[in-house]
Steps between C-alpha positions, in 0.01 A plus 500: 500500500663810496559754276853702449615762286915514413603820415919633478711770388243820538814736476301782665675818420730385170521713226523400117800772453353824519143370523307432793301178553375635845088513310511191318646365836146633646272333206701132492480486909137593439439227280659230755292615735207429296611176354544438861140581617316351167675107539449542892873458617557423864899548559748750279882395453712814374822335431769821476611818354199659637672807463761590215730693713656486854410820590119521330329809432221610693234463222642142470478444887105631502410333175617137688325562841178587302518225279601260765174609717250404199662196440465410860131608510570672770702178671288256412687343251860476618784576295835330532829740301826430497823763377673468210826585420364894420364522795647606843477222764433772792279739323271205371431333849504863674110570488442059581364522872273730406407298127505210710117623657397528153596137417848690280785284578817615390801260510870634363732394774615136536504517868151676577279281667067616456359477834237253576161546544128576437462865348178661578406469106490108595828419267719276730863452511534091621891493443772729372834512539827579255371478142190388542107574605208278567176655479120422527238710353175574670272324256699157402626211723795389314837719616765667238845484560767674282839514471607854486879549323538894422749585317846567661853471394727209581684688787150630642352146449832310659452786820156400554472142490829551745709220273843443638609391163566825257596294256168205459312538168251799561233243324563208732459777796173582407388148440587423795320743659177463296523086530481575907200737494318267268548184719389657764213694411368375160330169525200403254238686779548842336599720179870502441609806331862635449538903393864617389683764361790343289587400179412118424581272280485067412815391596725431153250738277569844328423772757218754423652867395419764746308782373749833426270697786626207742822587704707130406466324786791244441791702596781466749350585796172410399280182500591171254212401287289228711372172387127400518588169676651739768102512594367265726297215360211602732407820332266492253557878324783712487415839440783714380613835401822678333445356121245734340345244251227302597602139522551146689862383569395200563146337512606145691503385771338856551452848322778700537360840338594848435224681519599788224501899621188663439654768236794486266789675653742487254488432080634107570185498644322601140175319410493264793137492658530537877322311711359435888459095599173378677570174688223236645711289785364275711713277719675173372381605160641626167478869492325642190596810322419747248655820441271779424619802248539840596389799248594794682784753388665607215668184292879508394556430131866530356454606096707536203410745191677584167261787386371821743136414349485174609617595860251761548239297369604248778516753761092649436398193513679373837462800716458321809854303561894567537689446218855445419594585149778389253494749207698352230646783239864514320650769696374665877132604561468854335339739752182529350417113463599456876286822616170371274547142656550625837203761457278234394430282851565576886667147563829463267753414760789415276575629127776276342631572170609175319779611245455318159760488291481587132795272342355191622735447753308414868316752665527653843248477710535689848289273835447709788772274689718702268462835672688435782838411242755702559560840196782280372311199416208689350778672295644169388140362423360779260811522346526157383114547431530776269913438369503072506800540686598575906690789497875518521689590818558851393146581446442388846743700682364785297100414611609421853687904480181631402269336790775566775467881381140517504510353845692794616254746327 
């Protein structure tokens, strides 16, 4: 038997707005590595957005290769990551020859092929070749092959797998390619794994929302939302990353499983409890799985109050999170309510005042999607808040005088 860990979406480097996450970053990659060391894993699968940005940081950069060489145990335990659609295909397999001695493989390009071969920590490559890797570990018989699908975008994807046909059905491309690696390399001799960066769903169900701190992914120019039976039959667990919330797409004929980001990077992501997955796989067997909980960093909470008391009380007694806060009150937050609330904790990211309306008509309540409205539509929104009414055209020409002028200021 052997044991794996599934981990996705580390984000290295990503800010909560003006907040860094760069030292709970530190404490939650700790913890991995220790959940890693207490259950005994043998074999790592990072699958994406290692890093949050294209262009990382250089705390980010340090914080991975440090991480990366405890969770290898110094290469004896290899460790198998994949990009994401954060993450920039050449700086992510830049540092791999070198990784590669340390039993670090990074995969991000479609049409890299791993060498083969024994490395002197006695990890051995048996077969590799466009999207895929077969391995065998020093201390167990059985080989592990896995299906490697980074992310990439449709014209990246179409480039690499050197289709003729621009126009075939990006999932019947990749299905394709995945039924061909699996027929040739994954009988019932060995662990069949599959590690992918996309967004996957049952064919004919609701998709899953992204999370807001997720770039959307289904755009023209990007990548269509795959189907689990896309998957060869062969594999027996798909571990994914790009949804932030732990959970399994599918769980038949295999787990298809997301894998959850280690932190909450955005207030979507409020009061879900992230997770790492330890797998037991043994060949021609169902895997089993458990998903073990995370504690590290601060937790996101979204709030509403109606009385200052009742949010400071909150606030002493929460110190340790972020918070997003809906103040409810009939006209704007006075100055002194918004400085004692802000005074009160270190992690209020967003103040909203929710406008309640004293005639009992409905009451305005501002979301943080709101922001980014143009002045014009604010306008029109409190006014009909506070008058019942949207305001005539006059008054508009007149409100859209004022802002032009103070733009010229």
């Amino acid at each position: 038997m052997i044991k794996i860990l599934h981990t996705a979406d580390w984000h290295l480097g990503k800010r909560l707005q003006d907040f860094s996450r760069m030292e709970e970053q530190k404490l939650v990659l700790e913890e991995i590595i220790q959940i890693s060391d207490d259950q005994e894993v043998d074999l790592i699968l990072l699958a994406g957005d290692i890093f949050d940005s294209f262009n990382p940081s250089h705390e980010a950069v340090e914080l991975l290769y440090k991480t990366l060489r405890r969770l290898s145990k110094n290469g004896e335990r290899p460790i198998i990551a994949i990009s994401g659609n954060h993450d920039s295909t050449q700086f992510v397999e830049a540092p791999d020859p070198l990784a590669r001695e340390m039993g670090i493989f990074f995969y991000s390009r479609y049409d890299s092929v791993m060498p083969i071969g024994k490395l002197d920590n006695g990890i051995e490559i048996l077969n590799s070749e466009s999207g895929f890797i077969e391995i065998k570990l020093p201390k167990h018989a059985e080989p592990i092959r896995i299906i490697l699908a980074p992310y990439a975008n449709e014209v990246l994807l179409k480039t690499y797998l050197g289709e003729e046909d621009r126009e075939a059905e990006l999932r019947n491309i990749l299905e394709a390619k995945w039924r061909n690696l699996a027929d040739q390399y994954c009988d019932k001799g060995g662990i069949n794994l599959f590690a992918g960066h996309f967004f996957f769903v049952k064919e004919g169900e609701k998709p899953e929302p992204e999370p807001e701190s997720e770039r959307p992914i289904l755009h023209v120019g990007g990548a269509q939302a795959l189907y689990t039976s896309n998957i060869p039959t062969q594999i027996q667990y798909a571990a994914l990353g790009h949804l932030h919330r732990y959970h399994a797409v599918s769980k038949s004929p295999f787990p298809v499983v997301y894998s959850s980001s280690p932190l909450a990077y955005s207030f979507s992501e409020a009061d879900q409890e992230k997770r790492v997955v330890i797998l037991k796989a043994e060949p021609n067997k169902e895997i089993n799985y458990e998903a073990v909980p995370l504690t590290a960093g601060r937790p996101l909470y979204r709030k509403r109050f109606e009385h200052l008391a009742d949010t400071l009380a909150w606030l002493e007694a929460n110190p340790y999170c972020f918070v997003e806060i809906t103040f409810a009150t009939e006209h704007a937050i006075d100055a002194a309510t918004r400085k004692a609330i802000m005074k009160a904790h270190d992690g209020i990211v967003n103040l909203i005042p929710e406008i309640l309306h004293i005639k009992g008509q409905e009451s305005l309540s501002l979301k943080v999607e709101d922001l980014g409205k143009d002045m014009v539509t604010l306008f029109k929104m409190y006014y009909k808040s506070e008058k019942g009414q949207d305001p005539n055209a006059e008054l508009i020409d007149i409100f859209n005088e004022v802002i032009s002028q103070n733009e010229d200021l």
